[in-house]
N, CA and C atoms as a LAMMPS dump frame, in Angstrom:
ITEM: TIMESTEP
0
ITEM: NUMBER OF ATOMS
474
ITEM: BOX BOUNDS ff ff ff
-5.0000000000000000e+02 5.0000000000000000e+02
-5.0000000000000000e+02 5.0000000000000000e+02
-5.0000000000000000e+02 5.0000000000000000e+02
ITEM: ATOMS id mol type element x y z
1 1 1 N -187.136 -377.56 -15.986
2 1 2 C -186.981 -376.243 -15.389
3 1 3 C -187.304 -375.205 -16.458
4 2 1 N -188.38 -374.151 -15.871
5 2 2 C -188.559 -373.006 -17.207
6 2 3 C -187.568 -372.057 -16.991
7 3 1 N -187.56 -371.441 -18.231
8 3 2 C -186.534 -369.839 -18.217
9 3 3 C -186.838 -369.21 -17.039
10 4 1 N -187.927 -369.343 -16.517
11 4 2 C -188.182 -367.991 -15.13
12 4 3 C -187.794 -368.468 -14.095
13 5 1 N -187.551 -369.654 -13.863
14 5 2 C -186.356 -370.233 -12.62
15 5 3 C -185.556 -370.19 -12.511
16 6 1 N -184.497 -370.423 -14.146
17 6 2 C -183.331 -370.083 -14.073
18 6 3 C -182.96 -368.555 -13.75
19 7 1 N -183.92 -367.782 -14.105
20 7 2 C -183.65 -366.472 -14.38
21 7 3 C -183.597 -365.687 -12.72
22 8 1 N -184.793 -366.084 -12.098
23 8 2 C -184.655 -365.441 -10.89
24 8 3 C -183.713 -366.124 -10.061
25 9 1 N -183.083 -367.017 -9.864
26 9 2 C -181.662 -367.071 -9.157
27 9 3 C -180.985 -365.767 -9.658
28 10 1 N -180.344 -365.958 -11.001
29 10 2 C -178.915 -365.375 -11.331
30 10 3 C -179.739 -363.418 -11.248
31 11 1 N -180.81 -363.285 -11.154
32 11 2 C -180.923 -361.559 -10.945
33 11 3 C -180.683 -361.817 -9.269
34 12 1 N -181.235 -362.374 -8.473
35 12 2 C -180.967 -362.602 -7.273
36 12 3 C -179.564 -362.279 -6.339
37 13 1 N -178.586 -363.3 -7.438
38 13 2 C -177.254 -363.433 -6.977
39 13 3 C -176.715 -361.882 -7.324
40 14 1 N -176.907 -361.587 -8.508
41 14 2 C -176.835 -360.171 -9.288
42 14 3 C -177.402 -358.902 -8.252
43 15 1 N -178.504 -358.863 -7.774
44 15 2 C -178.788 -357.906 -6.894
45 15 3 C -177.856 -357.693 -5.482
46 16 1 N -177.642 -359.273 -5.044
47 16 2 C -177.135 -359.372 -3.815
48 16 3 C -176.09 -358.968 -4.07
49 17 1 N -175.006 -359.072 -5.368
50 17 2 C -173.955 -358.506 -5.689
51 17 3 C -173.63 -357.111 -5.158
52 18 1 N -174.914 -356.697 -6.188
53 18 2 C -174.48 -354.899 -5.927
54 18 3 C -174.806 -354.593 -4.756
55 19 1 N -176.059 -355.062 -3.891
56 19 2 C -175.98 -354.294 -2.302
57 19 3 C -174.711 -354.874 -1.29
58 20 1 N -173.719 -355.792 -1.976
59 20 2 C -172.76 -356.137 -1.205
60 20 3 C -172.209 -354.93 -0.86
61 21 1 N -172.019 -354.135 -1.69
62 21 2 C -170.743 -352.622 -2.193
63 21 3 C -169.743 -352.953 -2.622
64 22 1 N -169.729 -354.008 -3.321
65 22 2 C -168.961 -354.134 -4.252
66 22 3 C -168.439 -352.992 -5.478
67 23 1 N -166.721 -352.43 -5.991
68 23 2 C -167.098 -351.601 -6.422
69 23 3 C -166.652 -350.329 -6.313
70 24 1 N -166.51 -349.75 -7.05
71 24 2 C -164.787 -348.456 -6.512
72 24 3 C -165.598 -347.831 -5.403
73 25 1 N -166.948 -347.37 -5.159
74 25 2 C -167.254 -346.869 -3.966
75 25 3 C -166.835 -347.524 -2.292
76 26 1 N -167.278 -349.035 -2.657
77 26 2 C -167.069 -349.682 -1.523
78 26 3 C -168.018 -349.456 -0.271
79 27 1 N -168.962 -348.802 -0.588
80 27 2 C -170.323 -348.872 0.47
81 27 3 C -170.542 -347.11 0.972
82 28 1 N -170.804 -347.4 1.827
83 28 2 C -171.088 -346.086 2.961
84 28 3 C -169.713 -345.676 3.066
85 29 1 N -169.51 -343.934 2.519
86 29 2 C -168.701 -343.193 2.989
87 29 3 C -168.184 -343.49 4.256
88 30 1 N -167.176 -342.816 4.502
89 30 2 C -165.848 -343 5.629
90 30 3 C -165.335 -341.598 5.751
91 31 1 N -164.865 -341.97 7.371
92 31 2 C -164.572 -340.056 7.432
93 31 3 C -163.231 -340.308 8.144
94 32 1 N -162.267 -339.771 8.156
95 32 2 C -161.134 -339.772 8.337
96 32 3 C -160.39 -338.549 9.214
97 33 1 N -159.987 -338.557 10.115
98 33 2 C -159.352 -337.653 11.212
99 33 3 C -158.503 -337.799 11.44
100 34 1 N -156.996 -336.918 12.21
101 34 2 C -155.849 -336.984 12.493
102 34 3 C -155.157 -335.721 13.204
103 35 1 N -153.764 -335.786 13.026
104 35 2 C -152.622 -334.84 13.04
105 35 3 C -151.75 -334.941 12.219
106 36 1 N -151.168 -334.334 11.598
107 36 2 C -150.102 -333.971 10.932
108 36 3 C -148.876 -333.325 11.406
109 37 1 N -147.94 -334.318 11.504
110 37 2 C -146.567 -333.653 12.424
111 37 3 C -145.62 -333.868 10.726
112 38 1 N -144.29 -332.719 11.586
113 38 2 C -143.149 -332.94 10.812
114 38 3 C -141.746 -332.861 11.72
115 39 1 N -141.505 -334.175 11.84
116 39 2 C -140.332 -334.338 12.801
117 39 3 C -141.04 -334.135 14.419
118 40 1 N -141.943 -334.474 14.603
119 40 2 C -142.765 -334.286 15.727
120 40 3 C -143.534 -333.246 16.037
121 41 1 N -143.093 -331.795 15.261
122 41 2 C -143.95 -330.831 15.502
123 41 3 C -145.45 -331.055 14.04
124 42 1 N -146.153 -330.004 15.07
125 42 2 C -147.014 -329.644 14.299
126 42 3 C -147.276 -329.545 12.853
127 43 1 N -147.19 -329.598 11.799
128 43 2 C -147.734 -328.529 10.492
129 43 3 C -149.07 -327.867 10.368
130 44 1 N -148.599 -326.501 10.568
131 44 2 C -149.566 -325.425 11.203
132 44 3 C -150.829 -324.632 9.742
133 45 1 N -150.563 -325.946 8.578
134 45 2 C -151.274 -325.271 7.64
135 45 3 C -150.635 -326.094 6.342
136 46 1 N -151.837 -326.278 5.399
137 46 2 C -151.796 -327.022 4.074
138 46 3 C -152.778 -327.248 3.937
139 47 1 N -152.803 -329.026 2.84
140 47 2 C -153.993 -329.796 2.641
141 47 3 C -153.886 -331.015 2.47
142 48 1 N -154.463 -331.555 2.442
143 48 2 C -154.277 -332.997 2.703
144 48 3 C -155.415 -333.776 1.82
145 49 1 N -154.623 -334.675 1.005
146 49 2 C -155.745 -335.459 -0.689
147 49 3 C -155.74 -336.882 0.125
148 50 1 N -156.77 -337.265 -0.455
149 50 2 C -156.549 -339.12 -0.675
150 50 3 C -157.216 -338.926 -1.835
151 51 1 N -156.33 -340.172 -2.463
152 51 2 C -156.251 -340.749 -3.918
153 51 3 C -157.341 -341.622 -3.954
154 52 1 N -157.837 -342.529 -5.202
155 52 2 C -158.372 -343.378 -4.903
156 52 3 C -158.038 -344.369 -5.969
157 53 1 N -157.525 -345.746 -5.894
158 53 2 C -156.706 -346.444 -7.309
159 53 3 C -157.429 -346.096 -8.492
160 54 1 N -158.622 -345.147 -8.543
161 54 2 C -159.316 -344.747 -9.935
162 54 3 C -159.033 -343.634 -9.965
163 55 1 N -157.858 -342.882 -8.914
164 55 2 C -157.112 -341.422 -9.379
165 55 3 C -158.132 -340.276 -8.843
166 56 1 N -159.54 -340.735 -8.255
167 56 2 C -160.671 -339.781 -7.844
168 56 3 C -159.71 -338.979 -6.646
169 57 1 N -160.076 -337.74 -6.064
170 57 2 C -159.215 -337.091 -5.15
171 57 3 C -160.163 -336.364 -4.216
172 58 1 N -160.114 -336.722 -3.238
173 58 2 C -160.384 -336.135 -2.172
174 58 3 C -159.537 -335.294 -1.175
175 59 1 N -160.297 -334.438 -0.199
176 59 2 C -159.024 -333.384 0.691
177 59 3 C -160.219 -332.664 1.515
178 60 1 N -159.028 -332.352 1.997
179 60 2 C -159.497 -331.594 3.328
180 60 3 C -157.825 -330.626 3.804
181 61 1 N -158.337 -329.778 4.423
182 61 2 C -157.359 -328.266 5.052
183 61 3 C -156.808 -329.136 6.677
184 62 1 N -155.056 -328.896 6.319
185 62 2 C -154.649 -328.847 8.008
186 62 3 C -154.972 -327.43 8.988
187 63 1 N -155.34 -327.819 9.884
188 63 2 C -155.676 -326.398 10.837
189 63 3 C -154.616 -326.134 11.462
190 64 1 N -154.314 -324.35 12.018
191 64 2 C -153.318 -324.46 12.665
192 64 3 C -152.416 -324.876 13.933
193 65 1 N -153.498 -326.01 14.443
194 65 2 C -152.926 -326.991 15.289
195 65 3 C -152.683 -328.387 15.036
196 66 1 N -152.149 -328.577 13.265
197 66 2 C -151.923 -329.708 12.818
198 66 3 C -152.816 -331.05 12.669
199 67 1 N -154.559 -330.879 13.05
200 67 2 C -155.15 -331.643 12.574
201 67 3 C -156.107 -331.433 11.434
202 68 1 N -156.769 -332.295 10.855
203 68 2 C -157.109 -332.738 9.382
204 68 3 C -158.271 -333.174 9.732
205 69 1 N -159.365 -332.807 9.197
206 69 2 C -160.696 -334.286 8.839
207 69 3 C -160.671 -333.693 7.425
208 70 1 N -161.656 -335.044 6.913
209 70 2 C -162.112 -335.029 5.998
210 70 3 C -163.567 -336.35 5.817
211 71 1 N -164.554 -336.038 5.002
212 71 2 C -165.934 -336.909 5.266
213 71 3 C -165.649 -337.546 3.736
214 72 1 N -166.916 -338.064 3.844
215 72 2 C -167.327 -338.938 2.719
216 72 3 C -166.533 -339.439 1.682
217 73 1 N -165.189 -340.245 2.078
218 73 2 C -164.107 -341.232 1.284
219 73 3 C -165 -342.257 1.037
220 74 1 N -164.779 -342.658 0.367
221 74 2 C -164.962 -344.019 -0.098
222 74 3 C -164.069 -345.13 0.592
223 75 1 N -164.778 -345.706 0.671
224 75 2 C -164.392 -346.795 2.29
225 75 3 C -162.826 -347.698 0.976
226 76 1 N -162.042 -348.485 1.92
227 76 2 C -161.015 -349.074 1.132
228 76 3 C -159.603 -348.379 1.084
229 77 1 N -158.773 -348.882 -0.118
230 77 2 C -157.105 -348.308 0.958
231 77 3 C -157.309 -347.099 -0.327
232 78 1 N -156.522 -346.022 0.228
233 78 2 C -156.221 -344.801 -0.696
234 78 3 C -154.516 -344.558 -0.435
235 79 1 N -154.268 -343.674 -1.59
236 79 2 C -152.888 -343.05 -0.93
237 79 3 C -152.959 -341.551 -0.198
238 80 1 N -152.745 -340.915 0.101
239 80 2 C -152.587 -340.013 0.534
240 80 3 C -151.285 -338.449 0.216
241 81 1 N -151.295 -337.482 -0.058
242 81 2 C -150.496 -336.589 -0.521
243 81 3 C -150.893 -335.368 0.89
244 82 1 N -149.813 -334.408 1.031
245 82 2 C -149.625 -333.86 1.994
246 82 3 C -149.16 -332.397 1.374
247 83 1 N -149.388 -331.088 1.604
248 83 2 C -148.813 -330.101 0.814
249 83 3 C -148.695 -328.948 1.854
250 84 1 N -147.799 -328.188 1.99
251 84 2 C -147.845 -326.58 2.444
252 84 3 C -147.226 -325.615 1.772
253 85 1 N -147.153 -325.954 0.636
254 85 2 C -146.796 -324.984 -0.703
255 85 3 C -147.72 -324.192 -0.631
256 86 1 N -148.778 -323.537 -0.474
257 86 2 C -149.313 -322.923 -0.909
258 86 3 C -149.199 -321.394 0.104
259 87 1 N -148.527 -321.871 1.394
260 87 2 C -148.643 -320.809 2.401
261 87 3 C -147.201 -320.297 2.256
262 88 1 N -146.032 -321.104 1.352
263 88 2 C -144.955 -320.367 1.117
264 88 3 C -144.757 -318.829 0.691
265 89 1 N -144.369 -318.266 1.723
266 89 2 C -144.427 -316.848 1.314
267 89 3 C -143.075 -316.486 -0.016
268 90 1 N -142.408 -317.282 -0.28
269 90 2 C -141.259 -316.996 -1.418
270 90 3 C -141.8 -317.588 -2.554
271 91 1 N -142.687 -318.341 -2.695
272 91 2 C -143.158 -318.886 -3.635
273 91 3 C -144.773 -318.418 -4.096
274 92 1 N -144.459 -317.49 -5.354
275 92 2 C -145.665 -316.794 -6.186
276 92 3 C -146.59 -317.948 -6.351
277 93 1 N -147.555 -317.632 -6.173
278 93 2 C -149.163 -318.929 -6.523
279 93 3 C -149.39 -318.356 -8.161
280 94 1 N -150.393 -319.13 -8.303
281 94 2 C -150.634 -319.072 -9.955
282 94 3 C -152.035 -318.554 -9.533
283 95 1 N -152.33 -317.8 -10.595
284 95 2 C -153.928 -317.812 -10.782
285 95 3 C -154.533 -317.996 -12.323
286 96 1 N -155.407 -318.764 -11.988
287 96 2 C -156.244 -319.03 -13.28
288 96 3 C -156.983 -318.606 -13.802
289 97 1 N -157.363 -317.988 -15.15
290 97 2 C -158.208 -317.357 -16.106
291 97 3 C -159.122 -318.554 -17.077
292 98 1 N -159.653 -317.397 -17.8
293 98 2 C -160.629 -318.428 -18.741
294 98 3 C -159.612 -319.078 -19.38
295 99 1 N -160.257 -320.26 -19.823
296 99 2 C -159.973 -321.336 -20.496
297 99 3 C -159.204 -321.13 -21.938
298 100 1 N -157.978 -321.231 -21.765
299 100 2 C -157.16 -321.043 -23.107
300 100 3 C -156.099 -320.247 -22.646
301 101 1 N -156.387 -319.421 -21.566
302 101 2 C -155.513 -318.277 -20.742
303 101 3 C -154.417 -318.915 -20.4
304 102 1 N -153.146 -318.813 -20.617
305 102 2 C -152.293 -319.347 -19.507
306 102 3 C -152.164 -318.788 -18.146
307 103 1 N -151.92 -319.507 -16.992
308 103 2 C -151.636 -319.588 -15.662
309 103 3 C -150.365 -318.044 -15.414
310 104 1 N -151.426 -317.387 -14.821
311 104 2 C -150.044 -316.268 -14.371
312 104 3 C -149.887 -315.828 -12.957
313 105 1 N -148.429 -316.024 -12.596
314 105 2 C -148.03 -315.762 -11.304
315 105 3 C -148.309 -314.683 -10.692
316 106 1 N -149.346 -314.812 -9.393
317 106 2 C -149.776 -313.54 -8.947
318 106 3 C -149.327 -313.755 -7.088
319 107 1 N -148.426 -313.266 -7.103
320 107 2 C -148.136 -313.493 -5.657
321 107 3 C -149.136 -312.858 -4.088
322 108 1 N -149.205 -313.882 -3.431
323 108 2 C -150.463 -313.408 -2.602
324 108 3 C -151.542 -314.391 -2.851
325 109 1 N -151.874 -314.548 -3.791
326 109 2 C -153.049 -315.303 -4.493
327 109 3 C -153.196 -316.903 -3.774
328 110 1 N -154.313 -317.518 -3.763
329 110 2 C -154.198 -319.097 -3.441
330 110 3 C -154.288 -319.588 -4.485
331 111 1 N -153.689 -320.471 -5.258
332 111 2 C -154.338 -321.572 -5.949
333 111 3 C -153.065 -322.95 -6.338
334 112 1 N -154.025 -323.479 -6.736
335 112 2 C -152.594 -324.413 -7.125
336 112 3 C -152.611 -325.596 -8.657
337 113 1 N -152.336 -326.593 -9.337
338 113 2 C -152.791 -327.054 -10.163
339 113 3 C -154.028 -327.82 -9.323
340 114 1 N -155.014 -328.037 -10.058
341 114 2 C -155.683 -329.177 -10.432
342 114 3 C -154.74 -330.461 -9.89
343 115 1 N -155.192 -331.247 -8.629
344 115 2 C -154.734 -332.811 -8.731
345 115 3 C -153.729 -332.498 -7.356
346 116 1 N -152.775 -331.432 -7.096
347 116 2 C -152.507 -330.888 -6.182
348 116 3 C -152.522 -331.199 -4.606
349 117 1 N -151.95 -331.796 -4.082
350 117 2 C -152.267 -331.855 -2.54
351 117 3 C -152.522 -330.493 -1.961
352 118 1 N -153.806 -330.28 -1.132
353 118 2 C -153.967 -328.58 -0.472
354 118 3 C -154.441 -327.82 -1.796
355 119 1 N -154.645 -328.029 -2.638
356 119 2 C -154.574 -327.098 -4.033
357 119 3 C -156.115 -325.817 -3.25
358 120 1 N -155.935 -324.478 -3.459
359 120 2 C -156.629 -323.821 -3.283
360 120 3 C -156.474 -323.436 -1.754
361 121 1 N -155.446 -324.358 -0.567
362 121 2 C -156.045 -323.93 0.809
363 121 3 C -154.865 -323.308 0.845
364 122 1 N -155.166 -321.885 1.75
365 122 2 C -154.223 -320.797 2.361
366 122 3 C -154.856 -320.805 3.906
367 123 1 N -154.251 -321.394 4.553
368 123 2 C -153.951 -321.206 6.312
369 123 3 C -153.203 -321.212 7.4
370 124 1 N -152.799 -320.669 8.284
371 124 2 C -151.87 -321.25 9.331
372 124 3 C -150.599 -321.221 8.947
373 125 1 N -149.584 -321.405 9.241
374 125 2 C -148.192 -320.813 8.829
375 125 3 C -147.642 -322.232 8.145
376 126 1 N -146.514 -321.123 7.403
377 126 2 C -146.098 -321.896 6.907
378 126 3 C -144.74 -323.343 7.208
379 127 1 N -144.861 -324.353 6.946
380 127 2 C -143.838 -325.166 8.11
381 127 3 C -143.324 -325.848 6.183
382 128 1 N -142.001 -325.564 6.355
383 128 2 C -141.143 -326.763 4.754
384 128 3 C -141.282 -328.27 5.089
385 129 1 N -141.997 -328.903 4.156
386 129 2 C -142.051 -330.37 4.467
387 129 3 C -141.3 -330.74 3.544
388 130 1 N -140.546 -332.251 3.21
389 130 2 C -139.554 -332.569 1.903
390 130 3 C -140.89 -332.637 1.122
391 131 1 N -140.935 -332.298 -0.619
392 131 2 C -141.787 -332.112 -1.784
393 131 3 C -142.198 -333.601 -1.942
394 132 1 N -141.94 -334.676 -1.726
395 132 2 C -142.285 -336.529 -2.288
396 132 3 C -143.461 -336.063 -1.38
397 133 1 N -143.672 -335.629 -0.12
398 133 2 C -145.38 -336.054 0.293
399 133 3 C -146.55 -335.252 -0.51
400 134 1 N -146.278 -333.822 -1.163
401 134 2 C -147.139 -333.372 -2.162
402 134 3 C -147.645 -333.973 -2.954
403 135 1 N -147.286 -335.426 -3.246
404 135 2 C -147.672 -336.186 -4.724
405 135 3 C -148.02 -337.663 -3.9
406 136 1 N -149.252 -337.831 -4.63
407 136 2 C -149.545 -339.367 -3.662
408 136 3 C -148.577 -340.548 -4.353
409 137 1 N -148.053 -340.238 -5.501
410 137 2 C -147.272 -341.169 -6.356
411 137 3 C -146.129 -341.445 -5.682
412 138 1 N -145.686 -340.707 -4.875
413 138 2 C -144.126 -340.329 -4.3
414 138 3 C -144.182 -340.152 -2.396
415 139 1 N -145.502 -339.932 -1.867
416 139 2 C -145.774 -339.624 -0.53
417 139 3 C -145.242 -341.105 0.347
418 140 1 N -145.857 -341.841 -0.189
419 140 2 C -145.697 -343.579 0.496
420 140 3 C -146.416 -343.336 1.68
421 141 1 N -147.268 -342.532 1.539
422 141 2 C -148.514 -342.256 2.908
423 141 3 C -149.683 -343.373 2.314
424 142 1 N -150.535 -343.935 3.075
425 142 2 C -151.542 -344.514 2.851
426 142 3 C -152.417 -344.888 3.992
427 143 1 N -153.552 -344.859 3.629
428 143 2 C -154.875 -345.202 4.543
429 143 3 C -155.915 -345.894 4.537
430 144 1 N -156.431 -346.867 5.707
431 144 2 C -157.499 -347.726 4.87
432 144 3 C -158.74 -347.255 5.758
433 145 1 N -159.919 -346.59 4.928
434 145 2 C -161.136 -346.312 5.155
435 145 3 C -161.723 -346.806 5.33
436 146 1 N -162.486 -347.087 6.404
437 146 2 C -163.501 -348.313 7.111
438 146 3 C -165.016 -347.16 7.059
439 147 1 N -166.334 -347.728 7.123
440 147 2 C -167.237 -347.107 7.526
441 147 3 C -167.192 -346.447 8.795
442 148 1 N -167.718 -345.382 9.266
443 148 2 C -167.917 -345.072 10.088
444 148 3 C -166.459 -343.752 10.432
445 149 1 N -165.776 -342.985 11.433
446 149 2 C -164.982 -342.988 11.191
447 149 3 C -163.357 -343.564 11.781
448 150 1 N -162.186 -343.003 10.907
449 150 2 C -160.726 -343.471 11.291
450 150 3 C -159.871 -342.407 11.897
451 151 1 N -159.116 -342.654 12.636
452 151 2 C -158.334 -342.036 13.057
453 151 3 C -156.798 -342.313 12.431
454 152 1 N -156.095 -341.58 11.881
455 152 2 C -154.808 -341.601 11.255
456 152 3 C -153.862 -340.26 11.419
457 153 1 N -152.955 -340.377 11.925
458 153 2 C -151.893 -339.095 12.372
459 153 3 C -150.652 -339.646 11.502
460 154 1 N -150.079 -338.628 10.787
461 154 2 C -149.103 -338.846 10.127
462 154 3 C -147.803 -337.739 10.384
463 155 1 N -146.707 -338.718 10.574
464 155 2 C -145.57 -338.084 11.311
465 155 3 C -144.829 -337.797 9.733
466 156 1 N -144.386 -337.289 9.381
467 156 2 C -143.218 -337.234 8.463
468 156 3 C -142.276 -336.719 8.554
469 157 1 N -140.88 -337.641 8.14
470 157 2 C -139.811 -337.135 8.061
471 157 3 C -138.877 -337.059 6.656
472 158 1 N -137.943 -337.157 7.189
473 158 2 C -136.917 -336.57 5.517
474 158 3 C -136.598 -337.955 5.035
C-alpha cells in the first residue's frame, strides 16, 4: 500500500467529520420562539439570552404581549437567562463612557452590564420577576435548538 492510499481515506473520514457539524456550532442555525409568563401572566417587557457551554450569548427582546424570538442559535442545549430590570422605573440604569470611564448612574437611560440578560432592551412595562432567572448560572431555564425552528414558552415562578 503507498502513502497516497493511506492518506486519502483518513482526509476523507476528516472531511466527512467536519460536514457532519460537528462542533460548538452544531450545523445550521436554529431559531427559537415563545411566551414568557410569570405566574401565568404575561411579562410585558425585558430580554431574553441563551448561553452557549462556550459562554457565547445570544438574545432577543420580550414584546409587550410576552412573546420572544430569536434567529440564528446554534443548534444544541443552551441555558437560558430572563431579565426586566431594565424597565424598572426605581432602579437608575448605568451608562457607559470611553474606556477607562467608570459606569455612571443615569436614570432614564437603557443599558446594562455586558453578559446581562435583556442588557440594552427598554420595552413594555415593567412586571418583578425573582433575580435567579437574570443569570443563566442560577435561571435553571434551558433549551434544546434543533434546525429549523422551536417553540419554547417559559412559565416562571418563585
Amino acid at each position: 500500500m503507498t502513502i497516497t492510499a493511506r492518506f486519502v481515506p483518513a482526509s476523507a473520514l476528516f472531511l466527512l467529520f467536519l460536514a457532519s457539524g460537528c462542533g460548538p456550532s452544531g450545523g445550521t442555525p436554529g431559531k427559537v420562539y415563545g411566551k414568557v409568563t410569570y405566574k401565568g401572566a404575561p411579562v410585558t417587557g425585558g430580554g431574553i439570552s441563551f448561553v452557549t457551554k462556550e459562554g457565547a450569548q445570544y438574545g432577543g427582546a420580550i414584546e409587550p404581549d410576552g412573546t420572544y424570538s430569536a434567529a440564528d442559535l446554534p443548534t444544541g442545549d443552551l441555558t437560558v437567562a430572563i431579565s426586566t430590570e431594565t424597565l424598572n422605573p426605581d432602579k437608575p440604569s448605568l451608562t457607559y463612557g470611553p474606556p477607562g470611564q467608570a459606569a455612571q448612574p443615569n436614570a432614564g437611560t437603557t443599558g446594562a452590564p455586558a453578559g446581562a440578560a435583556g442588557a440594552h432592551v427598554k420595552q413594555g412595562t415593567y412586571v418583578k420577576i425573582p433575580a435567579k432567572y437574570g443569570d443563566a448560572k442560577t435561571s435553571c431555564l434551558t433549551i434544546t435548538v434543533t434546525t429549523g425552528s422551536v417553540k419554547k414558552d417559559f412559565d416562571l415562578t418563585d
